[in-house]
C-alpha positions as CSV (number, residue, x, y, z in Angstrom):
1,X,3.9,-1.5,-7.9
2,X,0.9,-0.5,-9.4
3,X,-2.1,1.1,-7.5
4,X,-6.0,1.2,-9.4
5,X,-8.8,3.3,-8.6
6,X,-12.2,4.0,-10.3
7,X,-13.7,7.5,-9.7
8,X,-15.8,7.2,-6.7
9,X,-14.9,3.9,-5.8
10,X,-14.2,2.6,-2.2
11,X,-10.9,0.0,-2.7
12,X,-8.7,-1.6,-0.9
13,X,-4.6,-1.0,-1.0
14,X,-2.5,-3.8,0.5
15,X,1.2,-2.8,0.8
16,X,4.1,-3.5,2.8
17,X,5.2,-0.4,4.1
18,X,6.3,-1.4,7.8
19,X,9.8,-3.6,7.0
20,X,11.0,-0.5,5.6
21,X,10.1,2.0,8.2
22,X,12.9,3.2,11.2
23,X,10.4,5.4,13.2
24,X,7.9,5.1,15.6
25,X,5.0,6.1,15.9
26,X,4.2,6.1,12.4
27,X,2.0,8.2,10.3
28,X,1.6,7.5,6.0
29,X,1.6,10.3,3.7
30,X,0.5,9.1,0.0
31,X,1.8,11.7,-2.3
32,X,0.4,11.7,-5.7
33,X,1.1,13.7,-8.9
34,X,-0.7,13.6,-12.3
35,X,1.5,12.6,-14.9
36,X,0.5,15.4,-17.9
37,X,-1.0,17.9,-15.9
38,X,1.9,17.7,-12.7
39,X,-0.3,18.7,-10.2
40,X,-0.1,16.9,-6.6
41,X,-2.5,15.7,-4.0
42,X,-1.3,14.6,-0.6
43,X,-2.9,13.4,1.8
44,X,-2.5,10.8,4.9
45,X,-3.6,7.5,4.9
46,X,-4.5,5.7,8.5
47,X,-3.5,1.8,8.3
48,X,-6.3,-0.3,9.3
49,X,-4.5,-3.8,8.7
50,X,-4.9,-6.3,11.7
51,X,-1.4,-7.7,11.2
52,X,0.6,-4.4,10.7
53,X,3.5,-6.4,10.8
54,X,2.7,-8.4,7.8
55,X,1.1,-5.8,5.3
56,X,-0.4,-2.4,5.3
57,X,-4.3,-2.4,4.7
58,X,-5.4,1.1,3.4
59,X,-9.1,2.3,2.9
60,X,-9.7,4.7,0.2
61,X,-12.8,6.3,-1.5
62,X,-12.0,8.3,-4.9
63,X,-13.6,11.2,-4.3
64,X,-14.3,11.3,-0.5
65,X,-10.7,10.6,1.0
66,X,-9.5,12.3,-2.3
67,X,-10.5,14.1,-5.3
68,X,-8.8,13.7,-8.4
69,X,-8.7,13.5,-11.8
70,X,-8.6,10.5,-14.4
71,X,-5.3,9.4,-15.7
72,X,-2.2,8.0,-14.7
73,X,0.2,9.6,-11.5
74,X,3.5,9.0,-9.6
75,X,2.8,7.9,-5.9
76,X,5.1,8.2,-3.3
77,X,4.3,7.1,0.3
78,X,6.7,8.6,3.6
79,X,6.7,7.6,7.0
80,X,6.6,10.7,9.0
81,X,5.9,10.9,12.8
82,X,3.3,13.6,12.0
83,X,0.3,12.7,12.2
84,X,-1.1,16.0,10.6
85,X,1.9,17.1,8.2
86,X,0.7,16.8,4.2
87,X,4.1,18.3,3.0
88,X,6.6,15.5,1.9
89,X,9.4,17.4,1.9
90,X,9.0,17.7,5.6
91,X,8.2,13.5,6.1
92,X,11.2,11.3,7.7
93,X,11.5,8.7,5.4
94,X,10.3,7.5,1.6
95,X,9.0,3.8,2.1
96,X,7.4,3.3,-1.4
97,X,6.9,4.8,-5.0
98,X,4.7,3.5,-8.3
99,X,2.3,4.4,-10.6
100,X,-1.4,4.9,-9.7
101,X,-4.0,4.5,-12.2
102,X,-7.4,6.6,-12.0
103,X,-10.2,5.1,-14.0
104,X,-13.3,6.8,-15.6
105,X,-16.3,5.2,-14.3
106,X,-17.8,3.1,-16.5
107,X,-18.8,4.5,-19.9
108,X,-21.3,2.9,-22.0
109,X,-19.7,1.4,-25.3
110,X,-20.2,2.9,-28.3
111,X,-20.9,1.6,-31.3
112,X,-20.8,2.5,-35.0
113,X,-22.1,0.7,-38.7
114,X,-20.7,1.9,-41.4
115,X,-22.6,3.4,-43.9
């Protein structure tokens, strides 16, 4: 799957995380690494789906909820029972993996006439 964020923007991910979780109570940890530069932010995402269930509703602001940089990174998302731990390698469970894709805001086009 493929995740898409603008810098600064507020979004929307809808995923379905909960048919492949075994624990309870259940905490998300988004893991993401840049792809050139390697480095990693982690940080926990609370669901705020009405029908759990069904899908995963996550609300996310580029720049408030995370900082990062443009580009393209690896995602990884564990089900933990922590609902404070940021360190995958001590989560319960991997439940999901893509890419994610971290757009510019919008730059003004440029044009040129040949001379």
């Amino acid at each position: 799957m493929m995740l898409q964020i603008d810098k600064g923007e507020t979004k929307n991910w809808y995923l379905t995380l909960t048919e492949k979780v075994t624990i309870s109570p259940v905490y998300f940890l988004f893991s993401f690494t840049h792809r050139l530069t390697n480095t990693t932010t982690n940080v926990i995402l609370t669901d705020i789906s009405s029908y759990p269930d069904r899908y995963n509703k996550f609300s996310v602001v580029e720049g408030t909820t995370f900082d990062i940089y443009s580009g393209e990174y690896l995602y990884r998302v564990f089900a933990q029972t922590s609902p404070s731990n940021t360190d995958p390698d001590l989560a319960n469970e991997l439940v999901e993996q893509g890419v994610m894709k971290v757009n510019d805001q919008e730059q003004p086009e440029v044009y040129y006439t040949p001379s």
